[in-house]
C-alpha positions in Angstrom: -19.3 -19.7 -11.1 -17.2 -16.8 -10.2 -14.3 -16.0 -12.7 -10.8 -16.7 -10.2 -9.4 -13.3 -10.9 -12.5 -11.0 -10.7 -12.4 -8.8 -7.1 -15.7 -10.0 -6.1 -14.4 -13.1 -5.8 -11.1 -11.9 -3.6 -13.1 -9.7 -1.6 -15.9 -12.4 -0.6 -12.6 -14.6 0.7 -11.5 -12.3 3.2 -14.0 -9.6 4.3 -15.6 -11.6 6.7 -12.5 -10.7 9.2 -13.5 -7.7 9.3 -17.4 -7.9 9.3 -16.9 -9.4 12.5 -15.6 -6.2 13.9 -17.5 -3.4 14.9 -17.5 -0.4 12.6 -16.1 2.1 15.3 -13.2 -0.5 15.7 -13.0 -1.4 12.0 -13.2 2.4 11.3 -9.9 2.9 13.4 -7.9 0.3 11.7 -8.6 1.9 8.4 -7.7 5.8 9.1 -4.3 3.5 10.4 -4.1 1.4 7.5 -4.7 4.2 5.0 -1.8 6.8 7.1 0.3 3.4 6.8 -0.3 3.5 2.9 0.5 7.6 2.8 3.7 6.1 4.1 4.7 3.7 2.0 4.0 5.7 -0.7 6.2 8.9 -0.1 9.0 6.3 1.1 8.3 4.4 -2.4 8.8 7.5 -3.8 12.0 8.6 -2.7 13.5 5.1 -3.6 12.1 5.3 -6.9 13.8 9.4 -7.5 17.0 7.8 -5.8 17.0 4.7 -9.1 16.3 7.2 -11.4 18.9 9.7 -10.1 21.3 7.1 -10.1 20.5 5.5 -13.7 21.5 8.7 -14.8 24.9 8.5 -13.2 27.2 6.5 -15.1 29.7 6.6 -12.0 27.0 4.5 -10.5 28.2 0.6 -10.2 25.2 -1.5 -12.2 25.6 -3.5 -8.8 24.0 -0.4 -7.0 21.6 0.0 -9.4 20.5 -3.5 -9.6 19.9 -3.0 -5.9 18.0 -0.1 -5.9 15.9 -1.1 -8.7 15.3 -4.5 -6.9 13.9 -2.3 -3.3 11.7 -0.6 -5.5 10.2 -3.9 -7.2 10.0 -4.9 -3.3 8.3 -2.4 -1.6 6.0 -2.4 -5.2 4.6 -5.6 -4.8 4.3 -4.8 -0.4 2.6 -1.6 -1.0 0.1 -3.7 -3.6 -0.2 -6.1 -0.8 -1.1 -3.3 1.9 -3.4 -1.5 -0.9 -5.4 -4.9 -1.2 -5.9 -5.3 2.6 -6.9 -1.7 2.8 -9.7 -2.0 0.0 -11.1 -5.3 1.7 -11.1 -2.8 5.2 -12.8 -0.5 2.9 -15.4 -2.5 1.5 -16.2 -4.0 4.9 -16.4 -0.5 6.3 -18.6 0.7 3.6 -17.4 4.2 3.1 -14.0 5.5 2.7 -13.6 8.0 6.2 -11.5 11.3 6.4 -8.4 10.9 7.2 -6.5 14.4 7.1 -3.0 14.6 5.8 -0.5 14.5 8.8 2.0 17.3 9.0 5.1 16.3 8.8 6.8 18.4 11.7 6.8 14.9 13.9 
């Protein structure tokens, strides 16, 4: 019996989308997947510095900061979302491939 909450038990759920796929194809989808995550991440970030900037306002209506606080909960629990779809790609793949940092000149 596998325990409900162990990643074993996730993983053997939903890998076999992706085992389907060949592993230049699957390979793709993960450099995207894991520049998509890069992404999140440093926008994350700057909502998170923006909270924290305002929290230590007090000009800053609680209504504003209710807000920003509630984006960063948001694009939490999304970016955990995308991190778990990205580790199933991951494990179906079998090895994690270089993916260079972009430049951000775009």
């Amino acid at each position: 019996m596998k325990d409900a909450g162990s990643s074993e038990g996730k993983s053997d759920q939903r890998k076999p989308r992706y085992d389907s796929m060949g592993k230049a194809e699957l390979e793709a989808m993960t450099v995207s997947a894991i520049r998509e995550h890069r992404r999140l991440l440093a926008a994350d970030q700057v909502v998170y510095e923006e909270w924290v900037r305002a929290s230590d306002d007090p000009s800053i209506a609680s209504s504003v900061l209710q807000t920003l606080q509630d984006e960063y909960l948001a694009r939490q629990r999304r970016s955990e979302a995308q991190q778990d779809e990205l580790s199933d790609m991951l494990d179906a793949l079998g090895f994690v491939p270089d993916v260079p940092v972009e430049d951000d000149a775009d």
